[in-house]
N, C-alpha and C positions, 0 to 999 in steps of 0.2 A: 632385438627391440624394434618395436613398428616404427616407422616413419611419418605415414601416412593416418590421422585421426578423421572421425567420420562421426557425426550426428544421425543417428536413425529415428525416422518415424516410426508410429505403433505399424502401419502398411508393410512395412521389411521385415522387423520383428515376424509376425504373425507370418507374412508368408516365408518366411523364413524357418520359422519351425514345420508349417504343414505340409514346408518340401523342401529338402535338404539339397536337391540336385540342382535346384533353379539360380537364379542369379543371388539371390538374400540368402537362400541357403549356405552358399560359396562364401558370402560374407562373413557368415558366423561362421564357418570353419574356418577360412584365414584368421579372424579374430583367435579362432581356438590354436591356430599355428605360432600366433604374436606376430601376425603379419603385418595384422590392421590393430589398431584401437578404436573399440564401436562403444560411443556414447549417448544417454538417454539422460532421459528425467522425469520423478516418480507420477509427475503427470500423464506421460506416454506411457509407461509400465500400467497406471490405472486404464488408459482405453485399451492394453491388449488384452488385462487380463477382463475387461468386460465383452470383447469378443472371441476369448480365444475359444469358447465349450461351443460357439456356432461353426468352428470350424472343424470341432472333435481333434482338437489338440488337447493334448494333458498337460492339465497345471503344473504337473510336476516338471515337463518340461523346462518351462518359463524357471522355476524354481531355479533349476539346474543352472541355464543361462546367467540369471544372475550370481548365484553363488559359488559359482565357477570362476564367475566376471569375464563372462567373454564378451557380456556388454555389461558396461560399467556406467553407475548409475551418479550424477551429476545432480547438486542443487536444482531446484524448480526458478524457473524469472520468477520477478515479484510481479505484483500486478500492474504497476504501473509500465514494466515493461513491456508484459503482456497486451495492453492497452494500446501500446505504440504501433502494433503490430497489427492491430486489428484491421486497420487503415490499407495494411497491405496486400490483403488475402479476402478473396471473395468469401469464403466460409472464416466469420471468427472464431469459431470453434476450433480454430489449427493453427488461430496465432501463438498459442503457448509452443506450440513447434517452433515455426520459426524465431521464439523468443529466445528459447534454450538453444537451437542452434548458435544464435549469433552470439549468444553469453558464453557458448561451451570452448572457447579456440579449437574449435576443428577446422579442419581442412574442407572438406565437403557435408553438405545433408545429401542423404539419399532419401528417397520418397516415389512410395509409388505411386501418390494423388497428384495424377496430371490435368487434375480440372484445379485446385489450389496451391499446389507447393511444386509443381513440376512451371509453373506459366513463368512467362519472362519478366516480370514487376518483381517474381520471389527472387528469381536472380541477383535484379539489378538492386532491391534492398539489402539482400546482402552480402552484394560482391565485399571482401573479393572472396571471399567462401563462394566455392562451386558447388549448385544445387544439379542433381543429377539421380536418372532411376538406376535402379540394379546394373541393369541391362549396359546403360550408356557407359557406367562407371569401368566397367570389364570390357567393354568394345575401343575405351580410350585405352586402357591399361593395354590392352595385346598390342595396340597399336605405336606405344612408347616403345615397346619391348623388344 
């Protein structure tokens, strides 16, 4: 049973599927191990699958993912939570991210947008959730280890 739950952005999704080997990729196969628990919401699922054909990913992929549930798919904030959020993220358009984070009890968001959701304001709104990319997330992990 996983211990560790994780919030992902549409950024990890997508590069998650269009490489298996990288650090998102790793994610979703831990997920597929029952290592991690990787959650979303159907807001995030709507930006991957509007860019998943730019990156010649198959839909059917994503399909799979979910129906698999190795990311597991979480109520959307309302709006007014959404709202709150706007305030804390240079691009509004990524507060529903940090909304569904901090509504989901995860443990961490992962995210690969280091100009919105990687900066230190995302942090400190939603300590004490650890906001963190692929990369750092598996660089702390070998290092507990």
């Amino acid at each position: 049973m996983p211990s560790l739950t994780i919030f992902l952005d549409a950024s990890v999704i997508l590069s998650g599927l269009a490489s298996p080997a990288g650090g998102s990729g790793k994610l979703l196969q831990a997920s597929r191990q029952q290592k991690l628990k990787l959650l979303t919401t159907p807001l995030v699922i709507e930006e991957v699958a509007r860019h998943i054909e730019k990156l010649h990913i198959a839909p059917g992929q994503l399909h799979r993912l979910l129906s698999d549930k190795i990311v597991r798919i979480i109520p959307d904030p309302n709006e007014g939570t959404i709202q709150k959020f706007r305030r804390i993220t240079k691009d509004p358009d990524d507060a529903h991210v940090l909304a569904g984070a901090a509504l989901s009890g995860a443990d961490l968001l992962i995210s690969l947008d280091k100009k919105h959701i990687l900066a230190p304001n995302v942090g400190r709104a939603l300590h004490p959730m650890s906001v963190k990319s692929p990369k750092s997330f598996w660089r702390g992990l070998q290092k507990n280890i």
